[in-house]
C-alpha positions in Angstrom: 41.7 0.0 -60.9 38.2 -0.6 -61.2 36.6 -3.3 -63.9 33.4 -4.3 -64.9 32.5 -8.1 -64.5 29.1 -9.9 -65.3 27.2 -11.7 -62.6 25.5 -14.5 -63.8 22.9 -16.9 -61.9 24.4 -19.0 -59.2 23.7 -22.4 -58.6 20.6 -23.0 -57.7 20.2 -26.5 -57.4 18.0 -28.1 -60.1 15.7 -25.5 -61.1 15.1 -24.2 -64.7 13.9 -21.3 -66.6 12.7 -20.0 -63.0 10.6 -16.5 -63.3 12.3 -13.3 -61.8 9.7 -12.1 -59.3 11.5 -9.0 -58.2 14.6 -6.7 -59.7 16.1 -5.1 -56.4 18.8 -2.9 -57.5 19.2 -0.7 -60.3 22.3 1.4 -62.7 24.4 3.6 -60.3 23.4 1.3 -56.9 26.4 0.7 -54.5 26.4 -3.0 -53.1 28.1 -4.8 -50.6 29.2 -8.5 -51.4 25.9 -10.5 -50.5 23.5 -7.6 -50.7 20.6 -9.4 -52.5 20.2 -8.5 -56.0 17.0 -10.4 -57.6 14.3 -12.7 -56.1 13.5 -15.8 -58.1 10.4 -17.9 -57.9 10.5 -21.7 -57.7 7.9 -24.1 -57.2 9.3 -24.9 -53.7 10.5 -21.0 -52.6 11.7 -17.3 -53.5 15.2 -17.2 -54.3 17.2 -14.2 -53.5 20.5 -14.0 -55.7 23.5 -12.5 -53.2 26.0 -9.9 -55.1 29.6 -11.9 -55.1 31.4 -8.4 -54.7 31.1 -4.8 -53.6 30.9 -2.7 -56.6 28.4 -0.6 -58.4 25.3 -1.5 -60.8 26.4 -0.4 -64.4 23.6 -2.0 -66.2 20.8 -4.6 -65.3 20.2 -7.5 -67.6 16.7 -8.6 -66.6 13.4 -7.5 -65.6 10.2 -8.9 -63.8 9.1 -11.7 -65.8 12.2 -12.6 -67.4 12.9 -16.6 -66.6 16.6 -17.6 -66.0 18.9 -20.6 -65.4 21.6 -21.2 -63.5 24.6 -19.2 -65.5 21.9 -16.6 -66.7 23.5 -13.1 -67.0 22.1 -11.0 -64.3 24.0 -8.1 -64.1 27.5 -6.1 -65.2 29.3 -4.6 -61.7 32.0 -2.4 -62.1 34.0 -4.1 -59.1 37.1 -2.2 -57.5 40.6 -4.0 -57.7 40.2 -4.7 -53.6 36.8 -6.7 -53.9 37.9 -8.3 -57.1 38.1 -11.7 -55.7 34.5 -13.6 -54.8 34.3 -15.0 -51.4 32.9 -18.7 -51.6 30.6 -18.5 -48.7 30.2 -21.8 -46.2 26.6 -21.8 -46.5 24.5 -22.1 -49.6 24.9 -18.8 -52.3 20.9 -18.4 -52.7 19.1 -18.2 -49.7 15.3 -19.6 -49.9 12.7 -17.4 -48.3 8.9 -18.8 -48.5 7.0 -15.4 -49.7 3.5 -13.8 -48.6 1.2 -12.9 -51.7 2.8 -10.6 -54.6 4.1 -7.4 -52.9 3.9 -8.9 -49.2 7.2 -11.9 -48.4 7.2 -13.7 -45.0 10.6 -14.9 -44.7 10.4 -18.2 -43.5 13.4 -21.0 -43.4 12.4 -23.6 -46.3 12.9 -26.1 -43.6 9.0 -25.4 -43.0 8.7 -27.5 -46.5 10.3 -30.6 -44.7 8.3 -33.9 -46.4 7.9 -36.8 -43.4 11.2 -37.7 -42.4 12.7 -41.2 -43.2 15.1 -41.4 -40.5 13.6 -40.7 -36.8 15.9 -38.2 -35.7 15.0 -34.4 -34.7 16.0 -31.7 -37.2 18.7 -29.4 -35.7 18.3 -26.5 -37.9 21.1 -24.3 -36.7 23.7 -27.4 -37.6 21.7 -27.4 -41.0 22.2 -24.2 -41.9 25.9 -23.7 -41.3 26.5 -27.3 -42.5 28.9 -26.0 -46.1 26.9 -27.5 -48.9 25.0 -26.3 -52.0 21.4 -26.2 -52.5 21.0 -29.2 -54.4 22.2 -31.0 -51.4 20.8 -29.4 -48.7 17.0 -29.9 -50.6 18.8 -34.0 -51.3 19.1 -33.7 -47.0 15.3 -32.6 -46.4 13.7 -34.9 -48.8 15.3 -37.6 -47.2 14.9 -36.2 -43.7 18.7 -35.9 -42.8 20.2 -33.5 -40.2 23.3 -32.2 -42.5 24.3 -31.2 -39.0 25.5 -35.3 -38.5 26.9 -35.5 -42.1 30.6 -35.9 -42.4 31.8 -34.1 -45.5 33.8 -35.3 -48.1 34.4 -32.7 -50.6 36.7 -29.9 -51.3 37.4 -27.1 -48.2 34.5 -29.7 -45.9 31.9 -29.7 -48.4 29.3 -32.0 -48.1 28.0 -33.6 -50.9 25.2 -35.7 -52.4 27.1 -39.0 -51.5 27.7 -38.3 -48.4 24.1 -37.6 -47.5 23.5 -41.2 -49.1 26.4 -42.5 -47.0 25.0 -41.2 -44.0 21.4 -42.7 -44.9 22.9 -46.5 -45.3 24.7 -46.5 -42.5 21.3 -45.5 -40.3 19.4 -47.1 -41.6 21.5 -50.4 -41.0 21.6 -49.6 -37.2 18.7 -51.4 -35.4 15.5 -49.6 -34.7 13.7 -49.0 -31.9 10.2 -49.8 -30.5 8.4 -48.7 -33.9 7.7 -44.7 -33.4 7.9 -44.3 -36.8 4.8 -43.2 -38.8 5.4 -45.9 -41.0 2.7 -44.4 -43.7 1.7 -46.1 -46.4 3.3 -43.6 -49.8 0.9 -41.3 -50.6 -1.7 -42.8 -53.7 -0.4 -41.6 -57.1 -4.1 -42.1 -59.1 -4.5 -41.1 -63.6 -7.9 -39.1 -62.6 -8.0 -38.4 -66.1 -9.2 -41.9 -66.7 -12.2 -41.2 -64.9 -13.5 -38.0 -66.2 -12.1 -34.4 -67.3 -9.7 -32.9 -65.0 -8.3 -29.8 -64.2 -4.4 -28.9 -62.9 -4.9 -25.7 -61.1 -1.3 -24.5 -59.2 -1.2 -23.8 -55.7 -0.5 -20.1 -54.6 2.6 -18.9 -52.8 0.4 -18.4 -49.7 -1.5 -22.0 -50.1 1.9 -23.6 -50.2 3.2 -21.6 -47.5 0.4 -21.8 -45.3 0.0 -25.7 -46.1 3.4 -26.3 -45.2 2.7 -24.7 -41.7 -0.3 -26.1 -40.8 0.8 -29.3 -41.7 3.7 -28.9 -39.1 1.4 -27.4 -36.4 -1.5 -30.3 -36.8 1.1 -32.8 -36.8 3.3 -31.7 -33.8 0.9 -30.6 -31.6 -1.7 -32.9 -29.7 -4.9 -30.3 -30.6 -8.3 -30.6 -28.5 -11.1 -28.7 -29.3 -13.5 -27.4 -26.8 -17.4 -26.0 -28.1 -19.6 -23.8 -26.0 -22.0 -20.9 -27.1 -22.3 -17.2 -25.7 -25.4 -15.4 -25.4 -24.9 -12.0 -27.5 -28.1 -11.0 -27.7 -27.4 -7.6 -26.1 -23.8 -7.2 -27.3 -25.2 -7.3 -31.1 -27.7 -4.2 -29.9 -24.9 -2.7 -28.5 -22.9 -3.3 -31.6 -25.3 -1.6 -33.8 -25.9 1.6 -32.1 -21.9 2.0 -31.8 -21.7 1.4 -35.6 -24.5 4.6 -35.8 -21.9 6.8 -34.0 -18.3 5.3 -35.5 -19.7 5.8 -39.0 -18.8 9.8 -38.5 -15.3 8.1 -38.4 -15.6 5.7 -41.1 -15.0 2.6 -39.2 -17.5 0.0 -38.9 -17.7 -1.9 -36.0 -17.8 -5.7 -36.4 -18.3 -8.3 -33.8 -14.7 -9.1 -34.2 -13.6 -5.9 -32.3 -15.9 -6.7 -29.4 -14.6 -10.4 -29.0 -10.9 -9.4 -29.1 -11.6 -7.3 -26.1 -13.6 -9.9 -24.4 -10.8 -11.9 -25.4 -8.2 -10.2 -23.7 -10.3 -10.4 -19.9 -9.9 -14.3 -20.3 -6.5 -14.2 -21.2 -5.7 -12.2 -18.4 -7.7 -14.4 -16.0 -5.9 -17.3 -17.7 -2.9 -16.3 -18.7 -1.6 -20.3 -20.1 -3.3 -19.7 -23.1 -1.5 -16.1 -23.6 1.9 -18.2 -23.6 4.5 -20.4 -25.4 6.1 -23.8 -25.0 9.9 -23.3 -24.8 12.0 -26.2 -26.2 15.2 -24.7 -26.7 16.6 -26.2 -23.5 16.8 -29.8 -22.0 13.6 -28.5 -19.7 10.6 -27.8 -21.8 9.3 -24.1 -20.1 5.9 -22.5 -20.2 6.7 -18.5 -21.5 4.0 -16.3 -20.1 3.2 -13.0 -21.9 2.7 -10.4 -20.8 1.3 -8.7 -23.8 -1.6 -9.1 -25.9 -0.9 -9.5 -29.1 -3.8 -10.6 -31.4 -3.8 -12.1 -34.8 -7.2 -12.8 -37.0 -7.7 -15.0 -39.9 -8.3 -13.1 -42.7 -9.9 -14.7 -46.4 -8.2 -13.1 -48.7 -8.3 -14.1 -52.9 -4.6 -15.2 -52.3 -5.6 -17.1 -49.2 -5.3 -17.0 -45.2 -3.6 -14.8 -43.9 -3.1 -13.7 -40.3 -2.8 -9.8 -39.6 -1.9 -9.1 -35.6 -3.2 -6.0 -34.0 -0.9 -4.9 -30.9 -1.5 -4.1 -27.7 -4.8 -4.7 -27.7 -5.5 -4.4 -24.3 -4.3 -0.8 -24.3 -7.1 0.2 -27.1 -10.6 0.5 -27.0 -13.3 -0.9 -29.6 -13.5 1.6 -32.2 -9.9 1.7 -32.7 -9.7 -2.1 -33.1 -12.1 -1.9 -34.9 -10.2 0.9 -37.3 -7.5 -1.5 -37.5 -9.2 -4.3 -38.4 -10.7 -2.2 -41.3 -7.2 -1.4 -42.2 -4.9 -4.3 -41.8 -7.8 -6.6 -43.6 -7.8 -4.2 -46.9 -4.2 -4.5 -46.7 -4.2 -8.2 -46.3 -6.7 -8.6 -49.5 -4.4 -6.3 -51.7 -1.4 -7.8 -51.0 0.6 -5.2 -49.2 1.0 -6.6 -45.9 4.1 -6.0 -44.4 6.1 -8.6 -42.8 6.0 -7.1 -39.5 2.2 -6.7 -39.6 2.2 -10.7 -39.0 4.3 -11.3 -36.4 4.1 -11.5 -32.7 0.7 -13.3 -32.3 0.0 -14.3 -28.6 -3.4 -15.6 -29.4 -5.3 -16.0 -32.7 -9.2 -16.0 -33.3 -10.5 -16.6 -36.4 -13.8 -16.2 -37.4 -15.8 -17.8 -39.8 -19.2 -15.8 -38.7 -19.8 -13.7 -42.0 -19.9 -16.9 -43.9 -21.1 -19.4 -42.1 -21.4 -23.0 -39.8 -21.6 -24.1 -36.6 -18.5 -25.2 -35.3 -15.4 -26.6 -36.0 -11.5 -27.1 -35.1 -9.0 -24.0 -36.0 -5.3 -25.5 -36.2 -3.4 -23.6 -33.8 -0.9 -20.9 -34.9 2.4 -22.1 -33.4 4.3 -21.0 -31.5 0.6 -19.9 -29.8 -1.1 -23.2 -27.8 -4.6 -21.7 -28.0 -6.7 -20.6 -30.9 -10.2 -19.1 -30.6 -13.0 -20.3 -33.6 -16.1 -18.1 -33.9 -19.4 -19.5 -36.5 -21.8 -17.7 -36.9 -24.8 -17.1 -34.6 -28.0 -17.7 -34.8 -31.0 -17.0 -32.7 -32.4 -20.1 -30.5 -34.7 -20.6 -28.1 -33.2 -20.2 -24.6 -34.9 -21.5 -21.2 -35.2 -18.7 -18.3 -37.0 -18.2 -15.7 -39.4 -20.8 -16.7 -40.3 -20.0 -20.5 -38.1 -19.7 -23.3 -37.3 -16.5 -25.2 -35.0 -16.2 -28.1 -31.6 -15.2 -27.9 -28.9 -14.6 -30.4 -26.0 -17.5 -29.5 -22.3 -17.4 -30.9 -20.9 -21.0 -31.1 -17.1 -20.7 -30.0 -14.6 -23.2 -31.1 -11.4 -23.0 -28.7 -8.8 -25.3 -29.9 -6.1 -25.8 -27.3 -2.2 -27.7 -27.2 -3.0 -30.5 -25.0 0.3 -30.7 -23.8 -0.3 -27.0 -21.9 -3.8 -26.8 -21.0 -6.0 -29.5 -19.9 -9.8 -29.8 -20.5 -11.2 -28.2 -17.2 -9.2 -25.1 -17.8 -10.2 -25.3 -21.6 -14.1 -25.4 -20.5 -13.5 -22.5 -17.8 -11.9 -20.4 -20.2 -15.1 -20.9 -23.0 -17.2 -20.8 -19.5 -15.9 -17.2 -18.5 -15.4 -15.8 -22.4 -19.0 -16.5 -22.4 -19.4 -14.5 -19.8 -18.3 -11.6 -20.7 -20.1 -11.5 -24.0 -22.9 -11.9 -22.5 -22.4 -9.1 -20.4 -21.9 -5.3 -22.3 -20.4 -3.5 -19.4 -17.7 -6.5 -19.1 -17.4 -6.3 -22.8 -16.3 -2.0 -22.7 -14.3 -2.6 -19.5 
């Protein structure tokens, strides 16, 4: 016998009047028991409300825009006798997902949020997600650093709660520390800069915190050395321009980014240690070597950076690159990227050429231990053959994870890039 129940808003920690972002079902859908249902938007994460039963949509309660608590009415289900009965699940009934700008989400673990940890121990994030407590707690556990993984639970059916995660912090931090590792940072300065002058609160976008978050992590976690060098492009730029005069039949422009990414893909084959990945999910830290080419670029976007990847690279020749680097930027500036269309990166350049400056240090894109900065050029004089002539020069910025690649292989890397951009037929190879 079938019977119509309402489906309110779970717990979802303490969070208020939070703004639906997304309705994902509609009357006359069949769900399955956690099939998500809406996305919420905190300050912190998107928030996708699970469906506690298999049943179908008889009417939907809220729309895009609408704000809701926890206990909100979502929904009315017209559940089945069999699937009557809600199954508690052991990890936390909302699942956070860090989103991509408006119609683009990059699901992404809020663990990526963490603030500095208080206690010195390394996050095991497969113990802290099936660690059985709510999200109240499990936000409680990353403010304050703590693997729920090591938390003995107290509550009903192994539940951890918020005193055990307080339990667990006394007791470590009564043990005796070690040889000062710590950060030990001074708190971050809380200043009234309204008592100075007028101010302005302007909120971070979804991508800004997102993208903060990682590059917080990667700067942080990875010893970064940047190595600068110049290329001669003189003839490449020529070259550029007459290609654009036949390509524009096709409507694609051909940028310098298109060249680079091929030239790009001759020094990662020569050096394939900055085509890789460090491996830590063993006791023996491994170098992984790919074997494809894979290449994200930095795109400035009203929303933010974003980081497009164009496959296979090294199986495509200039004007297609360069077709979809015309594509996959427009998408990346209106917001429809697909979550797919930013993953797999072996190697990231980002170029900062159409605006502006002379150098400086790109944060690697982990899990990537190389990233490839490009300024813009400018023509100088150069000394040959006992005179100087003028020659356009492309600063390059290659920021590299220390731990992976050393400075002489840094500089021959820059050395041979160089190299090839300096040399056309190299370049269309």
């Amino acid at each position: 016998m079938a019977e119509t129940k309402q489906v309110l808003v779970p717990d979802i920690g303490d969070f208020k009047d939070v703004p639906v972002i997304e309705v994902l079902v509609k009357p006359g859908d069949t769900v399955k028991m956690e099939d998500p249902l809406i996305s919420l938007e905190s300050d912190k994460a998107t928030i996708e409300v699970p469906s506690p039963f298999d049943g179908v949509i008889k009417e939907v309660r809220v729309k895009v825009g609408d704000k809701v608590s926890e206990d909100s009415l979502i929904l009315a289900m017209e559940v089945s006798a069999a699937s009557d009965t809600a199954v508690t699940p052991s990890t936390p009934a909302t699942t956070p997902v860090v989103t991509a700008p408006e119609s683009t989400s990059i699901r992404i673990p809020q663990s990526t949020r963490q603030p500095p940890p208080t206690i010195p121990a390394l996050m095991d994030e497969a113990a802290f997600a099936k660690a059985h407590a709510g999200p109240s707690v499990r936000r409680f556990a990353r403010e304050l650093g703590v693997n729920l993984g090591l938390v003995k639970s107290s509550g009903p059916k192994q539940r951890i709660l918020k005193e055990d995660v307080r339990s667990y912090v006394k007791t470590e931090l009564a043990k005796p520390r070690g040889s000062g590792m710590e950060l030990n940072l001074l708190p971050w300065p809380q200043v009234n800069f309204a008592k100075f002058g007028p101010v302005e609160l302007k909120p971070l976008s979804r991508i800004q915190k997102m993208a903060g978050a990682n590059l917080h992590r990667n700067w942080v976690m990875i010893p970064h050395v940047t190595q600068f060098d110049e290329a001669d492009i003189t003839d490449l730029e020529a070259l550029r321009k007459q290609s654009n005069e036949t390509a524009k039949k096709d409507g694609v422009k051909i940028t310098l980014l298109a060249f680079l990414m091929q030239a790009a893909i001759a020094a990662l084959k020569k050096f394939p240690e900055f085509n890789a990945s460090l491996d830590s999910s063993s006791d023996e830290m491994n170098l992984v070597i790919k074997n494809y080419y894979h290449l994200g670029f930095a795109a400035d976007t009203p929303h933010g950076l974003m980081v497009p990847v164009i496959r296979d690279v090294d199986q495509k020749g200039v004007v297609a690159i360069a077709g979809e680097l015309g594509h996959l930027s427009a998408l990346a500036r209106e917001g429809r990227l697909k979550p797919a269309e930013m993953q797999g990166a072996s190697f990231t350049i980002s170029s900062l050429g159409g605006i502006g400056g002379t150098a400086f240090t790109p944060i690697i894109n982990a899990p990537e231990v190389a990233i490839l900065g490009i300024s813009r050029a400018s023509m100088k004089p150069v000394y040959r053959d006992g005179q100087f002539i003028p020659r356009l020069m492309l600063p390059l910025s290659l920021s590299y994870d220390h731990r992976v690649i050393d400075g002489a292989s840094a500089a021959r890397f820059t050395t041979y890039l160089a190299a090839v951009l300096a040399d056309t037929h190299r370049v269309l190879l």
